[in-house]
C-alpha positions as a Markdown table, in Angstrom:
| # | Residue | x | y | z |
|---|---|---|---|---|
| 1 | Unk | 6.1 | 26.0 | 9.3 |
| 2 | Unk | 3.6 | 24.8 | 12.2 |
| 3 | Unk | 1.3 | 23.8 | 10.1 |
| 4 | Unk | 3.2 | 21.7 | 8.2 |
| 5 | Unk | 4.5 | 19.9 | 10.9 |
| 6 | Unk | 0.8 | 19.4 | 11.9 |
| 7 | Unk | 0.0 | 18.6 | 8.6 |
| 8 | Unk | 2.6 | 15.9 | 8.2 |
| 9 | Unk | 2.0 | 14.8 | 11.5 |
| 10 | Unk | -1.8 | 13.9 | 10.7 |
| 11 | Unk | -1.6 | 12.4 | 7.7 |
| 12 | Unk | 1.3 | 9.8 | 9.4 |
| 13 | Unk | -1.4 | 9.1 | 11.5 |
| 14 | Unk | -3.8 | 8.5 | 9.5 |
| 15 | Unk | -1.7 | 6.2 | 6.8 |
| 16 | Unk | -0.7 | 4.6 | 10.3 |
| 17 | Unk | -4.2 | 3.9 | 11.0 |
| 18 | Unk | -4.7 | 2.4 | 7.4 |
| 19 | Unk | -2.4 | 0.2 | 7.2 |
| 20 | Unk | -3.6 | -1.0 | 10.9 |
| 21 | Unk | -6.9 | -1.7 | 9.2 |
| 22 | Unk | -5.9 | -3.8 | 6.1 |
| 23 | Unk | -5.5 | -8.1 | 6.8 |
| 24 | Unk | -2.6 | -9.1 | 8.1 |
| 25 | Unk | -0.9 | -10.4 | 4.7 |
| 26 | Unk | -1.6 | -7.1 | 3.3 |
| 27 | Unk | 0.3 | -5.3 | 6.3 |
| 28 | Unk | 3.2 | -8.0 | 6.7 |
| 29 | Unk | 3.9 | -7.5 | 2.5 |
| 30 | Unk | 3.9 | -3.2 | 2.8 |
| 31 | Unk | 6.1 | -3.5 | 6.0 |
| 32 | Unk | 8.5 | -5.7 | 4.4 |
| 33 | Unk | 8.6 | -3.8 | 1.1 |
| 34 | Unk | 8.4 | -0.4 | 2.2 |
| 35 | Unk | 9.1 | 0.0 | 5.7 |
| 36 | Unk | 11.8 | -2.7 | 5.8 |
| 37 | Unk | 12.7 | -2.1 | 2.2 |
| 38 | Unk | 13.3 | -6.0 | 1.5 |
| 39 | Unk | 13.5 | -7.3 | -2.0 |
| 40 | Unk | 11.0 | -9.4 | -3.7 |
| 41 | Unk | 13.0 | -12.7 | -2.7 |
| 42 | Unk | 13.3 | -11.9 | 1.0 |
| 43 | Unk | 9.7 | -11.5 | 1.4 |
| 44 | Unk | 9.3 | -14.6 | -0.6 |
| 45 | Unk | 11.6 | -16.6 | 1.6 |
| 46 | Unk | 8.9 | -14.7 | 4.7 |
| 47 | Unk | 6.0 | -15.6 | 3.2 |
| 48 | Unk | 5.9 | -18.5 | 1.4 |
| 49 | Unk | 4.0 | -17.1 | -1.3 |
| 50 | Unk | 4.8 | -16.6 | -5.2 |
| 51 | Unk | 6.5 | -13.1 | -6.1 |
| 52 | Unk | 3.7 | -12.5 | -8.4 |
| 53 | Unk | 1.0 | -13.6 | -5.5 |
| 54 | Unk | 3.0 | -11.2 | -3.2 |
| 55 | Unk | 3.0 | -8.5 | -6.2 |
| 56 | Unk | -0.5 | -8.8 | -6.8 |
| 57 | Unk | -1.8 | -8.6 | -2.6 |
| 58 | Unk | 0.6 | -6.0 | -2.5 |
| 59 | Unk | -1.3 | -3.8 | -5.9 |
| 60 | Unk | -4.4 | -4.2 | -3.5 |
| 61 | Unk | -2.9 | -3.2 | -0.6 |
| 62 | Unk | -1.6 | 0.0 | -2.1 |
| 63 | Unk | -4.7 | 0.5 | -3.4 |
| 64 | Unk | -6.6 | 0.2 | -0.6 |
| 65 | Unk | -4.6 | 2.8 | 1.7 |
| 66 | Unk | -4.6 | 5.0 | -1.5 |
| 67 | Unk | -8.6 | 5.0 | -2.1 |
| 68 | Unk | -8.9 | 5.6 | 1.9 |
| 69 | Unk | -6.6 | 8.3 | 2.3 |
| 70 | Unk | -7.7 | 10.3 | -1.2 |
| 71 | Unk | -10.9 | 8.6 | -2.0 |
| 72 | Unk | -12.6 | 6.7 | -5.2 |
| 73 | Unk | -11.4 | 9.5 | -7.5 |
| 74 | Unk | -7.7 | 8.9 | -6.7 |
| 75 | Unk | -7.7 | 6.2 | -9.8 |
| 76 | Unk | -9.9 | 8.2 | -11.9 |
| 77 | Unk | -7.6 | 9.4 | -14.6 |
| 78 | Unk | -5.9 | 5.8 | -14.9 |
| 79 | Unk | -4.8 | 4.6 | -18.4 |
| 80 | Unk | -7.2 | 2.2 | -19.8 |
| 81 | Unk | -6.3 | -1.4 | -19.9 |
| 82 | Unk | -6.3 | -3.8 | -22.9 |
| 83 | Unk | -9.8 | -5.3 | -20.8 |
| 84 | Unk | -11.2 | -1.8 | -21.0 |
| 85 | Unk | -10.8 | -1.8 | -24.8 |
């Protein structure tokens, strides 16, 4: 039981740190949307941006903290796009 409680204690540090590191659009759009849990209009309203410019940043964002955490091999497997065809 310790060491999951260490465990989970570590790795909210290090997603912590992660999202510390990324620009400050990319951190303002993951606290909103998943910290704050707004909805796409109230972050609109924030930000001043277009839902699909706030969708897109936030796609990068996620991937970003993902490909730090887990590495380059965390989108391996992905489904191939229609540009991949």
């Amino acid at each position: 039981m310790q060491y999951i409680l260490y465990r989970n204690k570590k790795l909210k540090k290090e997603i912590d740190q992660v999202i510390n590191n990324l620009s400050p659009l990319h951190k303002d759009i993951i606290k909103y949307r998943y910290i704050e849990r707004l909805q796409w209009v109230e972050i609109v309203d924030k930000m001043n941006y277009e839902e699909r410019q706030l969708r897109n940043k936030k796609n990068q964002a996620v991937r970003s903290i993902a490909t730090k955490l887990f590495g380059v091999k965390v989108f391996k497997y992905e489904e191939p796009t229609l540009f991949d065809m």
